[in-house]
C-alpha positions as CSV (number, residue, x, y, z in Angstrom):
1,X,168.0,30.9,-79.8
2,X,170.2,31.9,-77.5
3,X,167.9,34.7,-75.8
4,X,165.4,32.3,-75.1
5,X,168.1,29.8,-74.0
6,X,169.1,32.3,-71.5
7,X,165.7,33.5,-70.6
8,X,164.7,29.5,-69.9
9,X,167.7,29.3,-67.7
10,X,166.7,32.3,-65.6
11,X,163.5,31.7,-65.0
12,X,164.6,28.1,-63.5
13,X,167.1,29.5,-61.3
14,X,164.4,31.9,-60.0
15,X,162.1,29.5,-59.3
16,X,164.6,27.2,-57.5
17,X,165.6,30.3,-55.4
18,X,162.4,31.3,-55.1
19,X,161.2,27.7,-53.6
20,X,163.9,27.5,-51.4
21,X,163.3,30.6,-49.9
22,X,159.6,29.3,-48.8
23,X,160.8,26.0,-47.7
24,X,163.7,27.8,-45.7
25,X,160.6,29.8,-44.1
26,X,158.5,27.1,-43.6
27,X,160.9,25.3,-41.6
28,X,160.3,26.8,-38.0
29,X,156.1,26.9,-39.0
30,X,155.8,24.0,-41.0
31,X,156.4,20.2,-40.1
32,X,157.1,16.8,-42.2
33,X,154.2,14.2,-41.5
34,X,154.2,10.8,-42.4
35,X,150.4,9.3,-43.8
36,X,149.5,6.7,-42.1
37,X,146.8,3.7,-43.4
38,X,143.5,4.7,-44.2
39,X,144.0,8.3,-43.8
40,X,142.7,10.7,-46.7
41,X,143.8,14.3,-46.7
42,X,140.1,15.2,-45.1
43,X,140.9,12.9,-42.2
44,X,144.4,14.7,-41.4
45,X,142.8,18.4,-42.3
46,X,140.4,17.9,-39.9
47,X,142.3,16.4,-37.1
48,X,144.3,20.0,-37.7
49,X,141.4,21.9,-37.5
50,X,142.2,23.5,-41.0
51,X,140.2,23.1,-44.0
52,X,140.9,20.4,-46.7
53,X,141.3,23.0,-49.7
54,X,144.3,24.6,-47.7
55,X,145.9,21.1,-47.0
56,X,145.9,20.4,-50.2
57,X,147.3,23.7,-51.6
58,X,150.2,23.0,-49.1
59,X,150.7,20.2,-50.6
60,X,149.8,20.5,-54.7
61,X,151.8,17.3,-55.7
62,X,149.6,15.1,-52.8
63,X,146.0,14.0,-54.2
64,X,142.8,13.4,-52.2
65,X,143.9,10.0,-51.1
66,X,147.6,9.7,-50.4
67,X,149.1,6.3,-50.5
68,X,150.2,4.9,-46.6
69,X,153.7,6.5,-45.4
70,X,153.6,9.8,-48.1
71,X,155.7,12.4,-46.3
72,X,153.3,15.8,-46.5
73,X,153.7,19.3,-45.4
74,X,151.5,20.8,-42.3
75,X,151.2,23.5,-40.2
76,X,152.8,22.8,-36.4
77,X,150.5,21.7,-34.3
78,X,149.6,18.4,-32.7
79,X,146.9,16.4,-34.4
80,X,144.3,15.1,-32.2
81,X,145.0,11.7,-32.2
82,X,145.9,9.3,-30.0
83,X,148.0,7.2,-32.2
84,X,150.6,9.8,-33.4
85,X,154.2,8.1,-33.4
86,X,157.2,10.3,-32.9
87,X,158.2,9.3,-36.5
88,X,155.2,10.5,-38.1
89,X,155.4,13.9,-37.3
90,X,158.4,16.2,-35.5
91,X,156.3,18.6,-33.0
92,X,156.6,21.8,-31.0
93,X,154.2,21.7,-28.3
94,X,155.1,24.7,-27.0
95,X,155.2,27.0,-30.0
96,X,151.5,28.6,-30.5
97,X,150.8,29.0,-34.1
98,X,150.0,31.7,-35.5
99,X,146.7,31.3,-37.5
100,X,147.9,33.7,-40.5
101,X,150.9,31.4,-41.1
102,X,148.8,29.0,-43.5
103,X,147.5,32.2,-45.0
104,X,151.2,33.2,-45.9
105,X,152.6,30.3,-46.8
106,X,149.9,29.5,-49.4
107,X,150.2,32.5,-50.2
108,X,154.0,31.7,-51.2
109,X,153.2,28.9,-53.1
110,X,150.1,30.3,-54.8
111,X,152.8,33.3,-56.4
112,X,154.9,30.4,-57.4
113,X,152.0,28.7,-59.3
114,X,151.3,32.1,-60.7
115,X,154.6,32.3,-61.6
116,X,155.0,29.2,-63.7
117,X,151.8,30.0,-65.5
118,X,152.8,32.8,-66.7
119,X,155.6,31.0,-68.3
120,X,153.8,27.7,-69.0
121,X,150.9,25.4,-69.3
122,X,150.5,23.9,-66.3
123,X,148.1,20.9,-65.4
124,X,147.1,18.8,-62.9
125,X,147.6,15.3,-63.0
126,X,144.3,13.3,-62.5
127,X,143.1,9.6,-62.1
128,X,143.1,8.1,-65.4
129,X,145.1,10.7,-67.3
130,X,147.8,8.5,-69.6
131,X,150.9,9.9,-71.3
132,X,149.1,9.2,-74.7
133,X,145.5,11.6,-73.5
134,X,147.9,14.5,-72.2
135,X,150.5,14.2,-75.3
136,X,147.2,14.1,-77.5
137,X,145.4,17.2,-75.7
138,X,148.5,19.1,-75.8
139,X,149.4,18.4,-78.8
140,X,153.1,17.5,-77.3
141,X,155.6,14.4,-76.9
142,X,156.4,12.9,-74.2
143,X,160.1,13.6,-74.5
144,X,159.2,17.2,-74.5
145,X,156.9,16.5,-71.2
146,X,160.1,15.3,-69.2
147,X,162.1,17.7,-70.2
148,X,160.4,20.2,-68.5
149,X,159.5,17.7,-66.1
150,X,162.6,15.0,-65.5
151,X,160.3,13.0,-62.3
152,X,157.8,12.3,-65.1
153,X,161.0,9.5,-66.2
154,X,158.8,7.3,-63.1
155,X,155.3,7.9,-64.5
156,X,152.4,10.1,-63.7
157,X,151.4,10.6,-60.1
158,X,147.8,12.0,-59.2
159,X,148.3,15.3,-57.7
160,X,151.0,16.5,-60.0
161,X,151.4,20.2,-60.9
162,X,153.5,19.3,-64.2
163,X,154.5,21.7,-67.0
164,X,153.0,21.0,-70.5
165,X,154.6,23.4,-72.8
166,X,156.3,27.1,-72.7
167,X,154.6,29.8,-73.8
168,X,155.6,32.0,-76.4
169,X,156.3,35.5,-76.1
170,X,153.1,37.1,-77.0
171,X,151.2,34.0,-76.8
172,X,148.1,34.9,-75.3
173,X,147.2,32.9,-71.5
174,X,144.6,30.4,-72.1
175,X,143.3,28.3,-70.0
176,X,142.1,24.6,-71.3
177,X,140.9,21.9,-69.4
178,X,140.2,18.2,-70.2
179,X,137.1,16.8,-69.5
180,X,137.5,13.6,-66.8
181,X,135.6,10.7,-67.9
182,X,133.5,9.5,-64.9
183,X,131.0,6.9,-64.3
184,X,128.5,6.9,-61.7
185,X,128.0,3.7,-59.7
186,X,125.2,1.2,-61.1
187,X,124.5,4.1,-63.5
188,X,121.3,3.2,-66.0
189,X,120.5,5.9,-69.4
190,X,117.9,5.8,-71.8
191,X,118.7,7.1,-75.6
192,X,116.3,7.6,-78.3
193,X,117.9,7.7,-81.6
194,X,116.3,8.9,-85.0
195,X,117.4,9.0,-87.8
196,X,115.9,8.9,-92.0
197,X,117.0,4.6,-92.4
198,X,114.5,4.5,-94.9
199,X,114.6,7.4,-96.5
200,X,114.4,7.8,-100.7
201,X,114.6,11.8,-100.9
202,X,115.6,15.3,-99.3
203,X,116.2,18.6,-100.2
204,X,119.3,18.2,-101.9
205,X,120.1,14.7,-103.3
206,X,117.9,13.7,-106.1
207,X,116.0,10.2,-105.1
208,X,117.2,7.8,-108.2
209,X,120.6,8.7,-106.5
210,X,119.5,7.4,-103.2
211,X,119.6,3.7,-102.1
212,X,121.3,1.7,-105.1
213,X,123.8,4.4,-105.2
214,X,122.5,6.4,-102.1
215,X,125.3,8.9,-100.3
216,X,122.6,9.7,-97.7
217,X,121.9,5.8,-97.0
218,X,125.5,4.9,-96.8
219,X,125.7,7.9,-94.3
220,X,123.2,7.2,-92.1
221,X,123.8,3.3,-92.2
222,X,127.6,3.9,-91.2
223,X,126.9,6.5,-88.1
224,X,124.1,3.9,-86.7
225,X,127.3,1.3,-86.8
226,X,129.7,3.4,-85.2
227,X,126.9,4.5,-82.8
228,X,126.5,0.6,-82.1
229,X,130.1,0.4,-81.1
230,X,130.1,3.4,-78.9
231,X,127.6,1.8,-76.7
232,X,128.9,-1.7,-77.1
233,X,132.4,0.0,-75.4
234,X,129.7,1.6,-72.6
235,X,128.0,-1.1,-71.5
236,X,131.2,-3.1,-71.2
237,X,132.3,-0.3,-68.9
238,X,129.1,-0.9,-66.4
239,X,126.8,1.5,-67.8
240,X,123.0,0.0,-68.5
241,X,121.9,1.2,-71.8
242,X,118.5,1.4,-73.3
243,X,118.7,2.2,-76.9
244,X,115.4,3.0,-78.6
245,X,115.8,3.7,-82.3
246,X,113.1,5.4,-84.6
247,X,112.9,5.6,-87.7
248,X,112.0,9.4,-89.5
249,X,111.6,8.0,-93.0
250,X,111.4,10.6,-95.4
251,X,111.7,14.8,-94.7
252,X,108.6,15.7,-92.6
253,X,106.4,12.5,-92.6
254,X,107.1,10.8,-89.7
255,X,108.2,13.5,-86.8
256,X,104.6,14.2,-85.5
257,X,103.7,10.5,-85.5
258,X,106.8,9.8,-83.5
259,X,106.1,12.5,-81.1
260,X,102.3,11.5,-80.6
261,X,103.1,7.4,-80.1
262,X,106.0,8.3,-78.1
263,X,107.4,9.9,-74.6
264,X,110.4,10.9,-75.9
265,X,111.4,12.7,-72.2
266,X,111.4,9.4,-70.8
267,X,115.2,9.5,-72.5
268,X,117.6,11.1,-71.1
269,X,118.9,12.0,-74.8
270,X,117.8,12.0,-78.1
271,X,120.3,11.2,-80.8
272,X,119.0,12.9,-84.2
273,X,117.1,13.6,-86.1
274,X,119.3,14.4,-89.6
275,X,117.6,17.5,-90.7
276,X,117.5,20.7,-88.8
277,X,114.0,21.3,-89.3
278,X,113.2,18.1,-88.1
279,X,115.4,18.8,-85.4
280,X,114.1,22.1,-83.9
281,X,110.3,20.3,-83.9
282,X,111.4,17.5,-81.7
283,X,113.5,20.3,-78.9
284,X,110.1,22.5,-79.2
285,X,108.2,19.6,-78.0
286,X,110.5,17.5,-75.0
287,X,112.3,18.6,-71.9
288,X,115.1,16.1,-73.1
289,X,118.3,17.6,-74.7
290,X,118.3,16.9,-78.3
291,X,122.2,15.9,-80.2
292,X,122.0,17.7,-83.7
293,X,125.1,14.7,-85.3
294,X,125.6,16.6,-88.3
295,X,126.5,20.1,-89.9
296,X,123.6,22.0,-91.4
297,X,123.9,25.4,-92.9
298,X,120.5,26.2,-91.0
299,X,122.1,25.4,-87.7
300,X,123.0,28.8,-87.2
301,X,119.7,29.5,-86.3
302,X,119.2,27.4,-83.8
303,X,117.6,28.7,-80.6
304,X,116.6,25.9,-78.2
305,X,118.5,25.1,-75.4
306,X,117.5,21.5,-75.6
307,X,119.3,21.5,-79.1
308,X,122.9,21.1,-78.7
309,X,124.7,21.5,-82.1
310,X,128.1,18.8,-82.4
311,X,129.5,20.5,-85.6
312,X,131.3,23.8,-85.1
313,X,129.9,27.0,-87.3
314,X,132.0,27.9,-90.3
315,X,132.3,31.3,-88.6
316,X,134.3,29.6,-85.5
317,X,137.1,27.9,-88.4
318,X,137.6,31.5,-89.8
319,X,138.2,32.8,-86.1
320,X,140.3,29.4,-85.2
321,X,142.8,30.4,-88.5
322,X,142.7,33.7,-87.6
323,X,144.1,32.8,-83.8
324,X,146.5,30.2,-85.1
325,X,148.3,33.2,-87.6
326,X,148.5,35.5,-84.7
327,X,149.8,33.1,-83.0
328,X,152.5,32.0,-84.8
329,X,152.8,35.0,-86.9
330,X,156.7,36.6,-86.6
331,X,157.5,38.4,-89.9
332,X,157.0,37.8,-93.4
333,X,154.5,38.4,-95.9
334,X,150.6,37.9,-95.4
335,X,148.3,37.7,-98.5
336,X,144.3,37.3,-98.6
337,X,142.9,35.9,-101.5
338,X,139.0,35.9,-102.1
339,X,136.8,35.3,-104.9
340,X,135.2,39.3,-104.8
341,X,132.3,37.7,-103.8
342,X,129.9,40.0,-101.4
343,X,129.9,36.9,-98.5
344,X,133.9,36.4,-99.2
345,X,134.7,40.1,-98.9
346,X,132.8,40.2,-95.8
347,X,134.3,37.5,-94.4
348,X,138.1,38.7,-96.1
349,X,137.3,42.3,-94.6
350,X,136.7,40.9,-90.8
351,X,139.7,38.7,-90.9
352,X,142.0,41.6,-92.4
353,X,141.0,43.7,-89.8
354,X,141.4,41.1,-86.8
355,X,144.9,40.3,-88.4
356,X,146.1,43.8,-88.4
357,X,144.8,44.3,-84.6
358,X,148.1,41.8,-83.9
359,X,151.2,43.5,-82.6
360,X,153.6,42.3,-85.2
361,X,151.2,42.4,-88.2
362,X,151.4,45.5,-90.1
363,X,150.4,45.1,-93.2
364,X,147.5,42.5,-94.8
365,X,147.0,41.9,-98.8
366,X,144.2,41.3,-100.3
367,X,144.1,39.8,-103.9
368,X,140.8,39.5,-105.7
369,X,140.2,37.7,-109.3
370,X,139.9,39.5,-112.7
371,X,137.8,37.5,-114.8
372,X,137.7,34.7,-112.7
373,X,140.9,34.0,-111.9
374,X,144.5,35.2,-110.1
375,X,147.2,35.5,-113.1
376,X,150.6,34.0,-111.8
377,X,152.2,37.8,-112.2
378,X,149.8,39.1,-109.9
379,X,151.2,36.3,-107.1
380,X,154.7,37.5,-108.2
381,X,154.1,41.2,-107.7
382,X,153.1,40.9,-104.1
383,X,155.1,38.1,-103.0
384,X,158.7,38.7,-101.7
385,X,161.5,36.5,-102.4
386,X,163.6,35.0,-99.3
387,X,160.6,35.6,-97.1
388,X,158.1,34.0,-95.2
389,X,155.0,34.4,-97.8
390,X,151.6,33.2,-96.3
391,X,148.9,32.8,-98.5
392,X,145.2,32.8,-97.2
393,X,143.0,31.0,-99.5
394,X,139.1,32.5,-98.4
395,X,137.9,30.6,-101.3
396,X,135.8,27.5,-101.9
397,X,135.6,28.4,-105.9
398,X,136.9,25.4,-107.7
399,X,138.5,27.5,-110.7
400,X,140.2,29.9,-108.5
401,X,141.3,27.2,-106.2
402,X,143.1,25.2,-108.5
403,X,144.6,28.3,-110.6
404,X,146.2,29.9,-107.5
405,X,147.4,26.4,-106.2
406,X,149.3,26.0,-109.7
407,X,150.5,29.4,-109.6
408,X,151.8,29.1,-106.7
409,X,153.6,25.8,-107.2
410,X,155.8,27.2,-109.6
411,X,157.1,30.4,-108.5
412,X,161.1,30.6,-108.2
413,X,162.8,28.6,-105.6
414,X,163.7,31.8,-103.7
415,X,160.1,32.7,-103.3
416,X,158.4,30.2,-100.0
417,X,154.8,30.1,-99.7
418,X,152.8,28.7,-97.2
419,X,148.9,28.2,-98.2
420,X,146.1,28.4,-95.8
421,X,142.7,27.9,-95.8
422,X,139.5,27.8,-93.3
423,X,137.7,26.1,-96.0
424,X,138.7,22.7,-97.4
425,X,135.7,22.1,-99.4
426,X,135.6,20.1,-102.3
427,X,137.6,22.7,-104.4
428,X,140.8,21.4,-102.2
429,X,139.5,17.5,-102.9
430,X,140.3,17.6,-106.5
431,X,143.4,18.8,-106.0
432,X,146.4,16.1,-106.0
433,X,148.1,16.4,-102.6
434,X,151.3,16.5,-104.4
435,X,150.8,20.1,-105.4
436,X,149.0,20.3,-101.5
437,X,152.0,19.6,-100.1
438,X,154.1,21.6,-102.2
439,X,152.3,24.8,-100.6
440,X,152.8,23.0,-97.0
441,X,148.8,23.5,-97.3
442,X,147.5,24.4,-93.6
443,X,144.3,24.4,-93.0
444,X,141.3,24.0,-90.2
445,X,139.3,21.1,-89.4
446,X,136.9,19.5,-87.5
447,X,138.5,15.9,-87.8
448,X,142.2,14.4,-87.1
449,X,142.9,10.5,-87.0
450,X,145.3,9.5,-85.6
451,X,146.2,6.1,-87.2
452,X,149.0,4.6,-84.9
453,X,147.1,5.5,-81.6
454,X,145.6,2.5,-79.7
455,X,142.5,4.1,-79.4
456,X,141.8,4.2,-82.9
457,X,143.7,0.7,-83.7
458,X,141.1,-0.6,-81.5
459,X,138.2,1.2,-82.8
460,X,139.2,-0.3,-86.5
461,X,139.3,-3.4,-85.1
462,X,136.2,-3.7,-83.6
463,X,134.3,-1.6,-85.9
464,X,136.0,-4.4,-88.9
465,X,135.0,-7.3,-86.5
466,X,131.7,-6.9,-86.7
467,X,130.8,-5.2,-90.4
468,X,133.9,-6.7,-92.3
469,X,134.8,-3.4,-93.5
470,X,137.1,-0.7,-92.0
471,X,135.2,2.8,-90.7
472,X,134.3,5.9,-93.1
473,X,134.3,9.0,-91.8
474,X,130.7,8.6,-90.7
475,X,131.0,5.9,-88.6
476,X,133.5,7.7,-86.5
477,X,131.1,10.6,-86.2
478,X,128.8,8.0,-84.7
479,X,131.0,6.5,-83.0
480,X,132.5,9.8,-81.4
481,X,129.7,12.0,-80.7
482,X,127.8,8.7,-79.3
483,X,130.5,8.2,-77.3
484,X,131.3,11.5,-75.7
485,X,127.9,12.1,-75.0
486,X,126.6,9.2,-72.9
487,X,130.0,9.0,-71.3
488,X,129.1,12.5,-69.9
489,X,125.9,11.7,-68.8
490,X,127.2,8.7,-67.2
491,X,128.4,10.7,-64.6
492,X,125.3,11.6,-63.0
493,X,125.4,15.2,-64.1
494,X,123.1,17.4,-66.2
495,X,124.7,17.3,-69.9
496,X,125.4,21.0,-70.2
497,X,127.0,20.8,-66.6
498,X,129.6,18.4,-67.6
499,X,130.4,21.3,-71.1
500,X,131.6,23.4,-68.6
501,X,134.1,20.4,-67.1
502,X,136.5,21.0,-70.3
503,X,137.0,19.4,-73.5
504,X,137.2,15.9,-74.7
505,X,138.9,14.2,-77.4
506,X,137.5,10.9,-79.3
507,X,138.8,9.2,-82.0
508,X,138.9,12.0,-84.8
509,X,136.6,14.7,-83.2
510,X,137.7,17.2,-80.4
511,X,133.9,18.6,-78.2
512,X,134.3,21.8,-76.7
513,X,131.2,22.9,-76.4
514,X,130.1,26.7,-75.0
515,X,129.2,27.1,-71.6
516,X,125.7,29.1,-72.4
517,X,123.5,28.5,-69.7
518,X,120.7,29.7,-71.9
519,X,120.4,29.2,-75.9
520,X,122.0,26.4,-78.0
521,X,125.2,24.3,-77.3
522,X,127.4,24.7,-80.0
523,X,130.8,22.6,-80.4
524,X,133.8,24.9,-81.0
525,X,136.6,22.0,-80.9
526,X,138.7,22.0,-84.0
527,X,142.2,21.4,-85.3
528,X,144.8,23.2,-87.4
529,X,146.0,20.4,-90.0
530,X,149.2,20.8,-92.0
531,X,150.3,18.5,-95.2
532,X,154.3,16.9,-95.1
533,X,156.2,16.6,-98.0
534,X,155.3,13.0,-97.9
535,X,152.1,13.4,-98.0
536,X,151.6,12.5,-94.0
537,X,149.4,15.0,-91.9
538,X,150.7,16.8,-88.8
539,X,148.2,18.3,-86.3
540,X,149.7,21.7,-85.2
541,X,147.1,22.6,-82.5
């Protein structure tokens, strides 16, 4: 503690020197002017004869549009104005500049910004950003926030460089932007969405199960309400919304009359439909890009680049578990355990392999069941007493699952284990969370509510306003990935333009979507999820 203590202190005494050395040289080059009404950083650039780009890295704390008497930093020289008071701006009319001094000094200050990302993550504050959408993002506090930056105590300011967090010592440099909601004056969109309302069978529910006690009816019913809600909340932002919704009926019997009785690329997205095959007919046939709301072990194949896919691949929450553990790895005891399956091997093999590539990870274990199950003195053999013993379950096996989670639970008090998995299926769903949070269960996911958050207070109580019941799980899908996706197209730009802006968060559902210019979209935005001892969640990243 003390190292780092000392390391934090040293770096901020650096940086203090460090900035007072540039201001010290600025002071014979550079001049303190005062912004008058009505001026925007353009205006004054150009009455310097500079570009706006190198006023504003001058001046990274200043946005666009400064409010009237901000005090800003510029190069020497007169403006060309008439108007110029004596207490707007101290000048030197008889000192020629020299034209590489705004090279140099933003040079200065460019080191410095280099500088503090190498030792933090550093953002930009922008219109609209709140407290509660940077502390969410982050996955910080505010306390935290002013501690590393004390003029946050007075609020956000657009224009801010502020620091976010430290990094780590062998945290890798990432670089993660949000995605800045924006509306485009008297902006008008046209959504097609289809989806199976009156459906009585598929591939894999059997059709006495469907509508008395149908799982696929009460799933497509609750995303079409939180879909409503999503563009309820949009047109009372300004945005014009035509919804147009189909119905697909059963698998395969109504896609080609929709597509013959329709133009469907009169839309400027189509919402649906539920199955992939379904799905890949209507990209094949329409220059409109084409929301795929659910997860589909087919997906995978997807090639269109209309089709853009807003459930991550279960390849991407391997790789996301594997990040977090290098990431937070520092010594201990790591442990793999599959089922000795040929796809769980596989999959064990890659992950060993990517674990032992870390630095401080020497040495991965791998368990595998004998006749069909992990015997509690196998668990004690390899785990060490008084360390840090992580446990990677690879599994979805309900039997193994549950045997190795009551294994666990009972080793001696000496021995700490930490259970993870990529893969909280329904093996993990039977299990009491009692015994989940007994193992301080961590584990990936591609949801995280946030129940005290106003955002989703206010969802609930709109959603329960008008259907007299709270939201499931699907209705926030709708909700969310309706949301996000006509909100981005609401700023005028092409969809896949706006992937490339950053990420967005929504009630439970993080989009990061790839930035393939070519091929399918695919959502990468998950969370790593960790069970308290009383049975709370905590979102670790």
């Amino acid at each position: 503690m003390g190292i780092k203590y000392m390391k934090h202190v040293k770096f901020f005494v650096f940086l203090c020197i460090l900035t007072f050395t540039v201001s010290c040289g600025q002071q014979k080059k550079y001049v303190n002017y005062k912004v008058k009404e009505g001026e925007t950083m353009k205006i004054i650039a150009k009455s310097l004869d500079m570009k706006t780009k190198d006023l504003l890295r001058l001046n990274p704390d200043v946005g666009r549009k400064p409010e009237a008497n901000t005090i800003i930093v510029i190069p020497n020289k007169k403006i060309a104005t008439d108007n110029t008071k004596k207490d707007d701006v101290v000048i030197d009319e008889t000192k020629k500049v020299d034209p590489t001094i705004v090279d140099e000094v933003i040079t200065d200050k460019e080191s410095i910004l280099e500088e503090l990302k190498n030792n933090f993550v550093v953002y930009e504050v922008k219109k609209g950003d709140t407290f509660y959408s940077l502390t969410r993002f982050y996955n910080v506090t505010q306390e935290e926030m002013i501690v590393l930056n004390p003029e946050l105590s007075e609020g956000l300011k657009v224009g801010q460089i502020i620091r976010i967090k430290e990094i780590e010592e062998g945290e890798e440099k990432t670089e993660v932007h949000i995605y800045e909601d924006v509306i485009d004056a008297e902006v008008s969109l046209k959504v097609a969405l289809l989806l199976p309302f009156k459906t009585n069978e598929n591939d894999t529910i059997k059709s006495k199960d469907l509508f008395i006690n149908s799982r696929l009816a009460n799933i497509v019913t609750d995303f079409y309400l939180g879909t409503e809600i999503a563009i309820d909340s949009l047109r009372k932002q300004g945005i014009q919304i035509d919804l147009n919704v189909f119905d697909t009926e059963k698998k395969g019997t109504k896609i080609k009359s929709i597509l013959e009785e329709n133009n469907l690329n009169d839309n400027d997205v189509i919402i649906g439909p539920l199955y992939s095959e379904e799905a890949e007919v209507i990209a094949s046939s329409v220059n409109t890009p084409v929301v795929f709301p659910h997860y589909s072990k087919k997906q995978s194949k997807f090639s269109s680049s209309k089709l853009i896919k807003t459930s991550p691949e279960k390849s991407v929450f391997r790789e996301e578990l594997t990040t977090f553990i290098k990431e937070s790895y520092t010594e201990g005891n790591l442990i793999l355990v599959g089922d000795g399956k040929t796809t769980s091997n596989i999959s064990n093999n890659v992950m060993k392999a990517s674990l032992e590539s870390h630095d401080s990870i020497n040495v991965v274990n791998v368990l595998k069941p004998k006749d069909g199950y992990i015997a509690k003195d196998r668990f004690l053999e390899i785990l060490k007493p008084n360390e840090n013993n992580w446990v990677v379950l690879t599994s979805n096996d309900d039997v193994l699952v549950a045997d190795a989670i009551n294994s666990l639970i009972s080793l001696p008090d000496s021995t700490n284990v930490t259970v993870f998995t990529y893969n909280k299926g329904r093996a993990f769903n039977k299990i009491a969370n009692l015994k989940l949070a007994k193992v301080n269960l961590t584990y990936v996911s591609d949801e995280y509510v946030d129940e005290s958050s106003a955002s989703t207070e206010l969802f609930n109580k709109q959603y329960f306003r008008k259907n007299n019941a709270l939201p499931s799980y699907y209705a926030t899908k709708g909700f969310d990935i309706t949301y996000d996706i006509l909100i981005r197209l609401a700023s005028g730009k092409d969809l896949k333009s706006t992937f490339k802006e950053g990420a967005s968060y929504r009630i439970e559902s993080k989009f990061d979507y790839n930035n393939k210019l070519f091929g399918t979209s695919e959502n990468k935005g998950l969370f790593i999820v960790k069970y308290n001892q009383d049975l709370s969640l905590t979102r670790l990243k």
